[in-house]
C-alpha positions in Angstrom: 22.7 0.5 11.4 19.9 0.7 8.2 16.9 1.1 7.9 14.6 -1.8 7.0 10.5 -1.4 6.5 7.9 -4.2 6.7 4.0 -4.6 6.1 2.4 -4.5 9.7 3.6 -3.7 12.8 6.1 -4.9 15.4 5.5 -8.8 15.7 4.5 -9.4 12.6 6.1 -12.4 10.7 7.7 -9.9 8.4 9.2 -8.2 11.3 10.7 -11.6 12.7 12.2 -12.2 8.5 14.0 -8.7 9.2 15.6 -9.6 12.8 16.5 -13.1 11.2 18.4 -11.7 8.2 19.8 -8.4 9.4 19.8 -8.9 12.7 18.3 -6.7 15.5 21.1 -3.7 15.8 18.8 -1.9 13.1 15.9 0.1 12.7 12.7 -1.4 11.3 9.9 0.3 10.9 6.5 -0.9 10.1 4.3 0.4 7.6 0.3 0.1 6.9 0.5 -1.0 3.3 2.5 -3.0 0.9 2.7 -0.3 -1.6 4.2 2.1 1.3 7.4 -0.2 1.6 8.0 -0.1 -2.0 7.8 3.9 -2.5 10.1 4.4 0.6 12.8 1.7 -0.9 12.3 3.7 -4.3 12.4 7.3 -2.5 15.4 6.6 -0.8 13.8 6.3 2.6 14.6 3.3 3.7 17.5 1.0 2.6 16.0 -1.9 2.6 12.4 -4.0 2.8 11.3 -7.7 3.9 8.2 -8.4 1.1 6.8 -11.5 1.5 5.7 -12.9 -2.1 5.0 -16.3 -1.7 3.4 -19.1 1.0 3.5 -22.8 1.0 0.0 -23.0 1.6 -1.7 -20.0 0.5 0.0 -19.2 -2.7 1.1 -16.0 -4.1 0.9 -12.7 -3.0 -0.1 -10.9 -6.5 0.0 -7.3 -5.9 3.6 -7.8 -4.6 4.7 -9.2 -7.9 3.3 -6.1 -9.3 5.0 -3.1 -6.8 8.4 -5.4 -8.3 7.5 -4.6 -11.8 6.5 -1.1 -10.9 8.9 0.3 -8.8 12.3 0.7 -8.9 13.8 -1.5 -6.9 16.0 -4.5 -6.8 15.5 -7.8 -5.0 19.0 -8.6 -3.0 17.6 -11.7 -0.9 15.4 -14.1 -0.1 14.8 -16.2 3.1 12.2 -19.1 4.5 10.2 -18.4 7.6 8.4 -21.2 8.8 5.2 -19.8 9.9 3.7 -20.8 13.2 0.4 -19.8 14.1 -0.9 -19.4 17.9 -4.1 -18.0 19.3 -3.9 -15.0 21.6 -6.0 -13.9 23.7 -5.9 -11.1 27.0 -4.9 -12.8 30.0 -7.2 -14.5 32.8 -5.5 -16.0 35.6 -6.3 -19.8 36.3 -9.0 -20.7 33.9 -8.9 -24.0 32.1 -8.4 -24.1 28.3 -11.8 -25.6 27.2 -13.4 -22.7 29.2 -11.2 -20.4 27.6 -12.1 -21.4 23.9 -15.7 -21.4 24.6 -15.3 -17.4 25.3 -13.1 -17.0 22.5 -16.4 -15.6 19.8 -14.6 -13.7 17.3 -10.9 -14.4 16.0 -9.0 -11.2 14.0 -5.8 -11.4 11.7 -5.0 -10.9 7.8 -7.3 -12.5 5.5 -3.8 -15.2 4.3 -3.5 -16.4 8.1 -6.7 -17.1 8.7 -7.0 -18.8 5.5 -3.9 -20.9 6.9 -6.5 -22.0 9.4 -9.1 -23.8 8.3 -8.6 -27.0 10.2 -8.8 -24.9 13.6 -12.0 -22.8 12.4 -13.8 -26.3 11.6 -13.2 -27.4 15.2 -14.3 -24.6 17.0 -16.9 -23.3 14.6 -18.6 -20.9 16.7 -15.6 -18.3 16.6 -16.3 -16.2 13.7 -13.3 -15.3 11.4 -13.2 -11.1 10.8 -10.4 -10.2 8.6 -7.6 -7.5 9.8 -5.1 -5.8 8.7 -1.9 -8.2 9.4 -1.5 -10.8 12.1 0.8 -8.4 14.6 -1.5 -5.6 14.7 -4.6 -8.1 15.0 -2.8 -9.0 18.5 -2.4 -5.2 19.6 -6.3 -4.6 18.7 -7.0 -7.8 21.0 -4.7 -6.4 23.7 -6.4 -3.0 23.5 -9.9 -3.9 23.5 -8.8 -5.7 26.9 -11.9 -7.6 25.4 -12.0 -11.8 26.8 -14.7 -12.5 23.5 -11.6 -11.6 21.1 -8.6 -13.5 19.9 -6.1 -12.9 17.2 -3.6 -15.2 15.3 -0.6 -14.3 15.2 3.2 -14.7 15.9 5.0 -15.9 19.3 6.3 -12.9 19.6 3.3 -10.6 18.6 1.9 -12.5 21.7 4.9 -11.2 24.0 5.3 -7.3 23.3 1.3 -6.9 23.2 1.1 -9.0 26.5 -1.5 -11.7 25.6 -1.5 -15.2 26.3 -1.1 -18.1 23.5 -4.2 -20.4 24.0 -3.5 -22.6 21.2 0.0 -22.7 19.9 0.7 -24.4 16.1 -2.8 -23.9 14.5 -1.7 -23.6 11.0 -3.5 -26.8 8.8 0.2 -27.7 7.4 3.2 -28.1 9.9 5.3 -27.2 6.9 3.8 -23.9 6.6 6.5 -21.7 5.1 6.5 -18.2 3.7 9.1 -17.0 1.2 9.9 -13.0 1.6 12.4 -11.3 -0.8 14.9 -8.8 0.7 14.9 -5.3 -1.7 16.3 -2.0 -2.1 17.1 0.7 -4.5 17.8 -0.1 -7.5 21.1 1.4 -8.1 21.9 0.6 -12.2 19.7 -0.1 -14.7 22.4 -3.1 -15.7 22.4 -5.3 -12.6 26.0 -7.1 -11.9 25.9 -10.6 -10.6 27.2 -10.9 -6.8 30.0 -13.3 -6.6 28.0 -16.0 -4.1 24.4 -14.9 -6.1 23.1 -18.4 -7.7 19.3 -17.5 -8.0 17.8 -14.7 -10.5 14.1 -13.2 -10.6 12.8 -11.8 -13.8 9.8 -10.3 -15.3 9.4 -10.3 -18.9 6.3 -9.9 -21.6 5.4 -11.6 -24.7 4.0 -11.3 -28.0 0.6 -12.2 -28.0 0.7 -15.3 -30.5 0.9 -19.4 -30.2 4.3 -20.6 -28.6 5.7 -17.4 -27.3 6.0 -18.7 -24.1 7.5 -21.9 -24.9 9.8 -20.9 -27.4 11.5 -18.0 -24.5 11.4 -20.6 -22.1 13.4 -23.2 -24.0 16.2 -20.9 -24.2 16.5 -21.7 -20.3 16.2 -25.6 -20.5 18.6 -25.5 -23.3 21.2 -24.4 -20.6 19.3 -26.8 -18.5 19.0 -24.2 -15.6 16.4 -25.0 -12.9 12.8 -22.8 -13.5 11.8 -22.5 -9.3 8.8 -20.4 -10.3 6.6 -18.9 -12.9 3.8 -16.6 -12.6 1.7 -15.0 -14.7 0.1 -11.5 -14.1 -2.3 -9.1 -16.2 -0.8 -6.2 -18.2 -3.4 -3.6 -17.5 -4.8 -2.0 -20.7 -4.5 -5.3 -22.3 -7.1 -8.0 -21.6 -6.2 -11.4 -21.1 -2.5 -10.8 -22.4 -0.2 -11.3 -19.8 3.2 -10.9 -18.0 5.4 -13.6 -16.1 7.3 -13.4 -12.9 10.1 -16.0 -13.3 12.5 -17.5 -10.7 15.7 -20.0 -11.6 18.6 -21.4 -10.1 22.1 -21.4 -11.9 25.0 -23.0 -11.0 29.2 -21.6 -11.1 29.5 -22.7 -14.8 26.0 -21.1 -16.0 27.2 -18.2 -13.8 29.9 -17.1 -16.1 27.2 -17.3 -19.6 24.5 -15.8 -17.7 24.6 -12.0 -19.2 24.6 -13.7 -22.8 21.6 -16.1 -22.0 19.9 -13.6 -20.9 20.8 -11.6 -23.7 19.5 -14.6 -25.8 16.1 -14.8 -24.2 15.8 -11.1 -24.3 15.2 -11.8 -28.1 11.9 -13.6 -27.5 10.5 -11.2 -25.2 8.8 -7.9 -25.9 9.8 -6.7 -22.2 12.7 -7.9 -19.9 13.6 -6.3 -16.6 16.1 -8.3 -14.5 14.8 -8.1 -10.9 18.2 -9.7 -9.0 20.7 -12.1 -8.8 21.3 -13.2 -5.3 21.8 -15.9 -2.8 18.7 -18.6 -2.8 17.6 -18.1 1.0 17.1 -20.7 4.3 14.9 -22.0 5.6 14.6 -20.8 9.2 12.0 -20.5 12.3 10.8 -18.3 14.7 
């Protein structure tokens, strides 16, 4: 059995990542922040931690980029949860759903879901968006409050263990709404070896701070032709405007075998290079 810690509490989406890549016969723990995941990965606490990093709507979550840099840690996995939003609400017995909105005056969850929807806020514009900590514990301040003005968005199966019925199911603006959550641990050598089925690498790297920099490191990859997924740049603090860059790519059996020396290549046009993992690019999978 490990150990496996999350953002939030039980129901949140990052929960449901954990139970669909480990499997339930674990322990997962939730934790308040985001930082709090990363310190007990690097402290040995846990052995593993579900971080989401990325949504097909929303964008990027930044300071997560940042706790990778940071911390020690390694990144082991990734995985696709389509995200399905529902309204929840506390339970009244044989009331009909327009009657039920209309009560509905003030709608909690994290500041990203209810960005995710907009649509639904446009249509019934006299519930008021308050922002919350995550979506899971949004529903067991709904379900505590025992309050009928109050409603939270959240998961299926935040709406099950906090008892609250799902008033509107699928609000999310985008049906494709998916969120991409990176699987890490300790980071056990400095020198990462490549897992035998890994075919997707995450870096983080630094640049002089001159003309072409970034182009010239990044042709080093396209000369290989291996597939750049995703780039993102974040501030080096103590340096304004100057930069770092989160990098993901795909490689393939043949690049697989040359990757140490093209890396070792493109180490040679960076000031800073820290291999975050090889590993296996992740599903895409549902609730």
């Amino acid at each position: 059995m490990k150990k496996i810690v999350y953002q939030g509490t039980s129901g949140a989406y990052s929960h449901i990542t954990g139970l669909k890549f480990f499997g339930k016969n674990n322990l997962f723990l939730g934790k308040k922040e985001f930082k709090n995941i990363f310190e007990d990965v690097d402290k040995n606490k846990a052995d593993f931690a579900i971080v989401p990093i990325e949504n097909s709507l929303a964008g990027s979550v930044y300071e997560n980029y940042d706790y990778l840099d940071k911390y020690n840690v390694e990144v082991v996995g990734e995985i696709y949860l389509r995200i399905k939003h529902n309204l929840l609400s506390v339970k009244i017995k044989n009331l009909p759903l327009n009657q039920r909105l209309k009560l509905i005056q003030k709608v909690y969850s994290h500041p990203k879901a209810l960005e995710q929807c907009q649509n639904f806020f446009e249509k019934y514009p006299w519930m008021e968006k308050v922002n919350f900590y995550d979506t899971a514990t949004s529903a067991e301040f709904v379900k505590k409050s025992e309050n009928i003005s109050l409603g939270a968005i959240a998961s299926k199966l935040a709406g099950k263990i906090y008892n609250l019925d799902i008033i509107l199911s699928g609000i999310e603006d985008d049906k494709n709404n998916y969120t991409r959550f990176l699987i890490i641990q300790k980071r056990k050598n400095k020198n990462l070896t490549i897992p035998s089925k890994a075919n997707k690498c995450s870096l983080i790297f630094s640049l002089k701070h001159k003309p072409g920099t970034l182009y010239k490191a990044l042709f080093v990859l396209s000369q290989f032709q291996i597939n750049l997924t995703k780039i993102e740049s974040r501030p080096i603090i103590g340096k304004p405007f100057e930069y770092k860059f989160y990098v993901d790519f795909e490689f393939n059996s043949k690049i697989k075998n040359k990757l140490e020396e093209i890396l070792n290549i493109f180490k040679k046009q960076t000031t800073k290079l820290k291999v975050l993992g090889y590993y296996s690019k992740g599903k895409y999978v549902i609730e």
